[in-house]
N, C-alpha and C positions, 0 to 999 in steps of 0.2 A: 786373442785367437791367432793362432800361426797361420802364416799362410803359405802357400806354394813354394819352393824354391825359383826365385829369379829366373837363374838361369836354364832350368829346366824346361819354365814358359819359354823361354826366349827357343829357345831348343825345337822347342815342342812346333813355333811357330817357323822352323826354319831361318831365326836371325842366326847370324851370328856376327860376332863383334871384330871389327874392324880395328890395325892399328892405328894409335892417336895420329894427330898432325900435329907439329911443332908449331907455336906461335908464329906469325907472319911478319909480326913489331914487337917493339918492346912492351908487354905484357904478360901476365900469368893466363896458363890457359881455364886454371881452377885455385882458386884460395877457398880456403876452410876458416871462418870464423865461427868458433861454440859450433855448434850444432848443426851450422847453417854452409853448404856450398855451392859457392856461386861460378856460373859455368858462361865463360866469355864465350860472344858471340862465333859462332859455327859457322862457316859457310857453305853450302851447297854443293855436293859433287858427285860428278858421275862420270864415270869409268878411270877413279884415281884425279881428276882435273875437276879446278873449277866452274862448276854446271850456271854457264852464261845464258842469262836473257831474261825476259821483260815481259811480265802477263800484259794482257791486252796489246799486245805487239807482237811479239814470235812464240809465246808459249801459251800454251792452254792451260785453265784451272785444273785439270786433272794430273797434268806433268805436275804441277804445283804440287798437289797433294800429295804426291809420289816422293818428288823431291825433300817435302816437309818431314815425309816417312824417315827418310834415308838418314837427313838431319837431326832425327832423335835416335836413333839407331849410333851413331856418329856420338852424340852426345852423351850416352847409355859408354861406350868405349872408353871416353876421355874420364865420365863419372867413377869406372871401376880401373883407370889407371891409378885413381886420386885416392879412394879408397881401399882398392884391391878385394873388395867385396860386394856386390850389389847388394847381397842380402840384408844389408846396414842402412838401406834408404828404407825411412820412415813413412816421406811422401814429397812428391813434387810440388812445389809450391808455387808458383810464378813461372808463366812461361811467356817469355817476346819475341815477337818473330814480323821481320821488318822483310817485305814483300817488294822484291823490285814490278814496280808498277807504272802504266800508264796514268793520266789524270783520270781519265773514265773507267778504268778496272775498277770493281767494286766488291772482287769475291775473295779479299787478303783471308778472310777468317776460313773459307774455304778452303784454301792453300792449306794454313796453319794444322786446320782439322788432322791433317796425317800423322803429325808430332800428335799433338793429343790425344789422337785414336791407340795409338801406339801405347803410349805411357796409363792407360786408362785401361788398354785390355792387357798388358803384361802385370800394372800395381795393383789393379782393380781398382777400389776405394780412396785408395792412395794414393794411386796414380792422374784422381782428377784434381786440377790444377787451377788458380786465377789465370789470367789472361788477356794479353793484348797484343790484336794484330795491327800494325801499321802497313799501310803503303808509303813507300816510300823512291825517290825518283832515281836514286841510284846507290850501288852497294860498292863494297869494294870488290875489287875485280870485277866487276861487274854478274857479278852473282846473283842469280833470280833469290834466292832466300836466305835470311842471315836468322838463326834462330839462338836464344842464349836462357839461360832456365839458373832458378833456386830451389835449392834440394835440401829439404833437413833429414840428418842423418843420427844414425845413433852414434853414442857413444864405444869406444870398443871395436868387439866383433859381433856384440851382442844384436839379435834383431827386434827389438820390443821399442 
């Protein structure tokens, strides 16, 4: 069954896709093995900068959720610089998303939910995903969310 054009949902929802960011170290921000692309850790940001802080301490679950949005959105950019096609994702496979947290925070999957929600109403079927959220005590730059995701993709230009 064909489905939607990508981009058109993303349209449709008022995204639109932001330029990538340059690696921060030395690393690829995306490699492609077979079928499979794997999207190094994302960091969090808002208004252009890295979006700093610490659920259960200066941010709410709900910024989280927001920020998790923005974060797939983010990753959606860097996914179509790689392939230059979104229509070519088959389905998202794996998503980890490490939650700057306090020791008593307890609502990382809450956070996370925004990335998910996202890739789930743009791919539908295919855009639901495995998953795991970590808390974790600090990120780099001090970044409230670090999200990174596996994507199998087609071969080609083809979308099947």
């Amino acid at each position: 069954m064909d489905r939607q054009d990508i981009y058109a949902k993303l349209k449709e929802r008022g995204v639109a896709l932001p330029n990538v960011a340059a690696p921060a170290a030395a690393y690829a921000m995306c490699v492609q093995s077979g079928n499979f692309a794997y999207l190094s850790g994302h960091l969090a940001r808002k208004d252009g900068q890295v979006w700093v802080g610490k659920f259960g301490a200066t941010l709410m679950t709900e910024e989280g959720n927001g920020a998790a949005r923005s974060l797939a959105i983010d990753l959606l950019a860097m996914l179509h610089a790689h392939l230059r096609n979104l229509n070519r994702v088959k389905r998202i496979v794996k998503l980890t998303s490490f939650v700057n947290s306090t020791a008593d925070f307890t609502g990382q999957h809450l956070v996370t939910n925004g990335a998910s929600e996202l890739f789930a109403d743009v791919f539908g079927e295919s855009g639901k995903h495995a998953r795991s959220a970590f808390g974790v005590s600090q990120i780099s730059l001090g970044a409230c969310v670090e999200i990174e995701l596996v994507v199998e993709v087609a071969c080609g230009s083809d979308r099947t």
